[in-house]
C-alpha atoms as an extended CHARMM CRD file, in Angstrom:
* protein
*
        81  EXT
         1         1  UNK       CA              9.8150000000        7.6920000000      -10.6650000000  PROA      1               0.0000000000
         2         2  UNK       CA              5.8720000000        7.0960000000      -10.0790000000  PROA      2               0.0000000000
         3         3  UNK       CA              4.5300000000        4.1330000000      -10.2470000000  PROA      3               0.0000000000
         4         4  UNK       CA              0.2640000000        3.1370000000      -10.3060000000  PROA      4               0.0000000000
         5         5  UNK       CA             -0.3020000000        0.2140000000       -8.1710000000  PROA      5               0.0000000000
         6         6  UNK       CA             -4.2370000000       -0.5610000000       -7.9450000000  PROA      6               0.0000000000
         7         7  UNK       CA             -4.8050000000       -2.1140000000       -4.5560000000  PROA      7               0.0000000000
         8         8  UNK       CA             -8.0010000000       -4.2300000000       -3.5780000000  PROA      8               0.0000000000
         9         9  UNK       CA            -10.6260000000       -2.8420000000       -0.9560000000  PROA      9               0.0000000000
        10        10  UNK       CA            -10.0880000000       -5.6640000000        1.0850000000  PROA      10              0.0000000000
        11        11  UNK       CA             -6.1900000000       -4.5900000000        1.4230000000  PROA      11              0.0000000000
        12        12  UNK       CA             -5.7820000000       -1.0810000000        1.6660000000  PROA      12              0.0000000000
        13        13  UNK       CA             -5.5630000000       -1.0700000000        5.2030000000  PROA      13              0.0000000000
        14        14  UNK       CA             -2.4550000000       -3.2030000000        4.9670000000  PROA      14              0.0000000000
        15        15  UNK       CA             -0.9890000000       -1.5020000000        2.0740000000  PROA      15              0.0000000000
        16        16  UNK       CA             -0.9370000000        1.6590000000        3.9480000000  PROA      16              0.0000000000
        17        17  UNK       CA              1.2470000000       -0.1270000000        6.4100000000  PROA      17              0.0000000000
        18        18  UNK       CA              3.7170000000       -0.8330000000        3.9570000000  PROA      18              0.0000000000
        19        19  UNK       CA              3.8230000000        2.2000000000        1.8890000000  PROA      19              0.0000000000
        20        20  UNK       CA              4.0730000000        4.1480000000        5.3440000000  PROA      20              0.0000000000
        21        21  UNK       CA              6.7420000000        1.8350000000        7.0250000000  PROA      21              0.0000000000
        22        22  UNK       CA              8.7320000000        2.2300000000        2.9350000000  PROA      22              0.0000000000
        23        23  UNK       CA              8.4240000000        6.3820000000        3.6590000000  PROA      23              0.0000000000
        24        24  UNK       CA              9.7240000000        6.1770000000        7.2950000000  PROA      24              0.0000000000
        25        25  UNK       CA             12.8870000000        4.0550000000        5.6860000000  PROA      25              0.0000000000
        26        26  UNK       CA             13.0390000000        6.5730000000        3.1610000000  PROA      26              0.0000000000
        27        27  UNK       CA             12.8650000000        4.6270000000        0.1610000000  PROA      27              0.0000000000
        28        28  UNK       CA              9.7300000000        6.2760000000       -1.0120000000  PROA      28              0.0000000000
        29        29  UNK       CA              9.3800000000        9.9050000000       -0.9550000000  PROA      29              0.0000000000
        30        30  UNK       CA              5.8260000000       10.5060000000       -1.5090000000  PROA      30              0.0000000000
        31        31  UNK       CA              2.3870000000        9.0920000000       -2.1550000000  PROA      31              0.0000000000
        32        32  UNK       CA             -1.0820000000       10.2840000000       -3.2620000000  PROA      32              0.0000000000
        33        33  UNK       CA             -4.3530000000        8.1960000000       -3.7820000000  PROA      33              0.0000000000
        34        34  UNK       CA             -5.8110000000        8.4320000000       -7.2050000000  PROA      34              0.0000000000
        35        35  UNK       CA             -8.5570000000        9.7560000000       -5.7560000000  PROA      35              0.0000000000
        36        36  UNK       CA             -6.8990000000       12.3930000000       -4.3380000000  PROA      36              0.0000000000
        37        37  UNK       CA             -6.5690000000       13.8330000000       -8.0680000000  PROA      37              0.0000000000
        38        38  UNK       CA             -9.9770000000       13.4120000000       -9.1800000000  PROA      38              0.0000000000
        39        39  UNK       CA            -12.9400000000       11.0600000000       -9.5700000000  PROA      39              0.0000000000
        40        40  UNK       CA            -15.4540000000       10.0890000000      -12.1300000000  PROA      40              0.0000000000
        41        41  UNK       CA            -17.8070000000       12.6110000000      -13.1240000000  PROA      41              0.0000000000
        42        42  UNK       CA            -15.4300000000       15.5660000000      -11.7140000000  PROA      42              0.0000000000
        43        43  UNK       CA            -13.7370000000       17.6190000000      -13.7820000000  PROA      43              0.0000000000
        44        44  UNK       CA             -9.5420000000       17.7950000000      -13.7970000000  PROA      44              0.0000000000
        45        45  UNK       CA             -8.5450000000       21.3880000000      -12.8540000000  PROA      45              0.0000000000
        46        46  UNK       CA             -6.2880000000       23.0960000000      -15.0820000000  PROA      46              0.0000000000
        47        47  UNK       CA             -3.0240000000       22.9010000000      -12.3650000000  PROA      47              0.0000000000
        48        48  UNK       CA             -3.7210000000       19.8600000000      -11.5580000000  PROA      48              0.0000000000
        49        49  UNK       CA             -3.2430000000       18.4240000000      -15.5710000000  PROA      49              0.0000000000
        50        50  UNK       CA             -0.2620000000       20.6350000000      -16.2740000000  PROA      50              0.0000000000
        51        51  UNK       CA              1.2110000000       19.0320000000      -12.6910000000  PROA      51              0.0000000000
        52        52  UNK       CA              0.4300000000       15.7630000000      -14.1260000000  PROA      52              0.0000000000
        53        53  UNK       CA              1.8640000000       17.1120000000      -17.5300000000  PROA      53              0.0000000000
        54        54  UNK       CA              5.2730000000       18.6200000000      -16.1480000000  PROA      54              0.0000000000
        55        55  UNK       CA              6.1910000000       15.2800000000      -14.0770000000  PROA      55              0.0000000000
        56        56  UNK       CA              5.3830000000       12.8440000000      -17.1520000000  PROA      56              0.0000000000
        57        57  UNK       CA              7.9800000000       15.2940000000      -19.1320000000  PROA      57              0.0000000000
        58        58  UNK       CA             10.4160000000       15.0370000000      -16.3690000000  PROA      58              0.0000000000
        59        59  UNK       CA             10.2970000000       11.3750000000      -16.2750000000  PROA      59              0.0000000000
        60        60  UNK       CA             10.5720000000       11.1200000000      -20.3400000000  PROA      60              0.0000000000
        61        61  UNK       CA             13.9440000000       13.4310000000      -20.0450000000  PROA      61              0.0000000000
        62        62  UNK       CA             15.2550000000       11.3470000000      -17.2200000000  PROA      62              0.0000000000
        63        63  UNK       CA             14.3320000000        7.8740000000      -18.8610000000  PROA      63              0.0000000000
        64        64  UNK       CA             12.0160000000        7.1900000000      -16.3530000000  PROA      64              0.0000000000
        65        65  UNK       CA              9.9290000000        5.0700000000      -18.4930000000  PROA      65              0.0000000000
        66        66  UNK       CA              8.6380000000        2.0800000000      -20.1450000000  PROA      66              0.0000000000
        67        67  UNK       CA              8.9050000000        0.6450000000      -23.3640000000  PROA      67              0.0000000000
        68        68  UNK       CA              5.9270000000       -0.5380000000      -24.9850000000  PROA      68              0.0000000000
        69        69  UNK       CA              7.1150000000       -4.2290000000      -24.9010000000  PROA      69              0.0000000000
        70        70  UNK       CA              8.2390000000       -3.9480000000      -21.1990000000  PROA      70              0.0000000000
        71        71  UNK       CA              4.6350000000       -3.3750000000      -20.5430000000  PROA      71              0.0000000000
        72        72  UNK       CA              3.1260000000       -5.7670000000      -23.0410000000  PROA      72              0.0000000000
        73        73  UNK       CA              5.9430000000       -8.2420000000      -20.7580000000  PROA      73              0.0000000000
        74        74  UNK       CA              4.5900000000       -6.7860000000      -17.6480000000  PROA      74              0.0000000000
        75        75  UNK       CA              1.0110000000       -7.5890000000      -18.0310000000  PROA      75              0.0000000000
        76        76  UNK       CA              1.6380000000      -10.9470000000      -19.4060000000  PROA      76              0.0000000000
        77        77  UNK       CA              3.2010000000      -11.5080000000      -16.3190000000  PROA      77              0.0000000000
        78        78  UNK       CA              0.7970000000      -10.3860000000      -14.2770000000  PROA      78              0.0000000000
        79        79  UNK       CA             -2.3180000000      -12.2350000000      -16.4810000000  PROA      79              0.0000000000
        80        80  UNK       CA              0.0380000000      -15.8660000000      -15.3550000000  PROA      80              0.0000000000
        81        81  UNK       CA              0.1100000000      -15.6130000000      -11.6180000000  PROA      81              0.0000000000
């Protein structure tokens, strides 16, 4: 399952921590910066948008997903702390 997590400037150094202490446990398997797939102004190569493509239709078949209302719930939850 993939999951977007935006992280503040101020923290990535200690986010990077965790996410690499999480893949030495082996509870996360892999992990990419969004800037690693492309930035504004640059354009989204064609294997890089049917990668993107292929692994949001694998997640849909596997149920890998959210309803609308469990993110409507999510982001109310996040707006209260």
């Amino acid at each position: 399952m993939t999951y977007y997590i935006n992280v503040k400037d101020t923290n990535i150094k200690e986010f990077l921590q965790i996410i690499n202490s999480l893949r030495n446990l082996g509870i996360i398997e892999s992990f990419n910066s969004t800037k690693n797939l492309v930035r504004d102004g640059e354009p989204l190569d064609e294997g890089t948008l049917l990668d993107i493509l292929e692994n949001s239709k694998e997640e849909i078949k596997d149920a890998k997903l959210f309803t609308m209302d469990e993110v409507k719930n999510q982001i109310a939850s996040w707006k209260k702390k």
